[in-house]
C-alpha positions as a Python dict, from the first residue, in 0.01 Angstrom:
ca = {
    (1, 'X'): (0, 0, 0),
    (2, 'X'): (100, 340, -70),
    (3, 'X'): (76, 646, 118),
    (4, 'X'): (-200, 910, 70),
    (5, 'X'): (-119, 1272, 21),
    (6, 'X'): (-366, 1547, 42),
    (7, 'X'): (-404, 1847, -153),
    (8, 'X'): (-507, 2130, 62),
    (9, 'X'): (-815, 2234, -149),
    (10, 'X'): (-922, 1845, -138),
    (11, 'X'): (-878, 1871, 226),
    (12, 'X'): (-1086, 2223, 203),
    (13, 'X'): (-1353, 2074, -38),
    (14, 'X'): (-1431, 1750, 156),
    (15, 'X'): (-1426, 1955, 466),
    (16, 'X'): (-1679, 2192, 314),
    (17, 'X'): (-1908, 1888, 206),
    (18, 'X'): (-1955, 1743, 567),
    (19, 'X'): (-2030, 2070, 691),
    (20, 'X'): (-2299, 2124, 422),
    (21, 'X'): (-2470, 1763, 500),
    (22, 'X'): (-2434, 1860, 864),
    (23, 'X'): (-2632, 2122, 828),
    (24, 'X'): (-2905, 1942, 625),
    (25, 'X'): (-2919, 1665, 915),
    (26, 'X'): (-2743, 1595, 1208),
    (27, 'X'): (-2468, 1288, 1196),
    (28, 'X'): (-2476, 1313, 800),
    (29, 'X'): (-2087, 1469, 801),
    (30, 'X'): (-2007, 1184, 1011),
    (31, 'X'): (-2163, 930, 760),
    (32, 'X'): (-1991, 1149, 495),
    (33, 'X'): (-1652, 1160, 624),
    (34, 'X'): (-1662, 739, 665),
    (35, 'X'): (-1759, 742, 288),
    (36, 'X'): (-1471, 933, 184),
    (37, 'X'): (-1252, 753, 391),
    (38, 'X'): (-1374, 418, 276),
    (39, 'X'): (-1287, 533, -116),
    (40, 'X'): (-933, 635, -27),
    (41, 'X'): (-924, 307, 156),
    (42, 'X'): (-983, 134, -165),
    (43, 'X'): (-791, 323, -366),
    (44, 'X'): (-499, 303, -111),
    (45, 'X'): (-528, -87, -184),
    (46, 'X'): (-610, -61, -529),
    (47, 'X'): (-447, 233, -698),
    (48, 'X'): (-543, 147, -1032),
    (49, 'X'): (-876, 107, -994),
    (50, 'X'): (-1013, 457, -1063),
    (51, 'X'): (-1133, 550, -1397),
    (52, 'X'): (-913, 764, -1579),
    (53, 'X'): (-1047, 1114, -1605),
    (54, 'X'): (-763, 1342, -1743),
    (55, 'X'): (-403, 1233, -1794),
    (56, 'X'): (-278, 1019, -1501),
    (57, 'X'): (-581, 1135, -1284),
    (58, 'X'): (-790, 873, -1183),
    (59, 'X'): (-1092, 898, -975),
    (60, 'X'): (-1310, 671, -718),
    (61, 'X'): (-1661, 724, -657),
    (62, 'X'): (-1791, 827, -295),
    (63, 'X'): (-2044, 561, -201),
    (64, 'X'): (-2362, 709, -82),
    (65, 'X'): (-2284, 1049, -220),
    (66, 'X'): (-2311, 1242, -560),
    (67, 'X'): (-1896, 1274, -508),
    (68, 'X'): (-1584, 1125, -607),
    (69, 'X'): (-1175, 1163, -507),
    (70, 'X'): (-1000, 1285, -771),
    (71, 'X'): (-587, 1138, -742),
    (72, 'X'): (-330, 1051, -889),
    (73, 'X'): (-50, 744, -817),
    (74, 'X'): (340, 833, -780),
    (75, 'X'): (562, 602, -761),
    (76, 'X'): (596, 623, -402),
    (77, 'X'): (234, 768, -294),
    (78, 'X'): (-123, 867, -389),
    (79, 'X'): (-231, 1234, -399),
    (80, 'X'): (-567, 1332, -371),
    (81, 'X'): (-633, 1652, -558),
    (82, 'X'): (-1003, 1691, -533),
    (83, 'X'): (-1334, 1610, -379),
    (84, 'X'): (-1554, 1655, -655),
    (85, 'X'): (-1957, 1691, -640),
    (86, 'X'): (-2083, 1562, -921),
    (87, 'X'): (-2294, 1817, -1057),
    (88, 'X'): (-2002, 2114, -1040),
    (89, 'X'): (-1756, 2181, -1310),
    (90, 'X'): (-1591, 1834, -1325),
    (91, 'X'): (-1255, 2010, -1438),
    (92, 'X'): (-1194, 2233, -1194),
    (93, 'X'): (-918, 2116, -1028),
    (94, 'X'): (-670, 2046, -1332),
    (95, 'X'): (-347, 2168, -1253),
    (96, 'X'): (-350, 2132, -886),
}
């Protein structure tokens, strides 16, 4: 298994989801945050197993939720560069 790396903005942009589905119901940014950390899980085992959206950026649907981690694989790590709703500009974080 490799290491996982976060972007700052991913950090920022997951954070910013569980606060939002807080606020729509209590316990929901709990339930959020396990999803999330269940798809880096997998993707921690499994690096290749993301669909390629752009270049070597590959990406894992969030179970549960209209989002999906956006990474890439070094050859020593992961980085996550976004956590992308679905309906939102899908391209938004190329060149992070």
């Amino acid at each position: 298994m490799k290491p996982v790396r976060w972007h700052p903005l991913a950090i920022e942009e997951a954070r910013r989801a569980g606060e939002y589905y807080e606020s729509q119901r209590a316990g929901l940014n709990e339930r959020f945050s396990e999803a999330v950390t269940a798809a880096v899980a997998l993707l921690e085992s499994f690096p290749a197993l993301g669909a390629r959206v752009h270049r070597d950026y590959r990406r894992v649907i969030v179970h549960r939720f209209p989002y999906s981690v956006i990474y890439r694989e070094h050859s020593t790590f992961l980085r996550v560069v976004a956590v992308v709703h679905h309906k939102l500009d899908p391209d938004h974080w190329i060149g992070r």
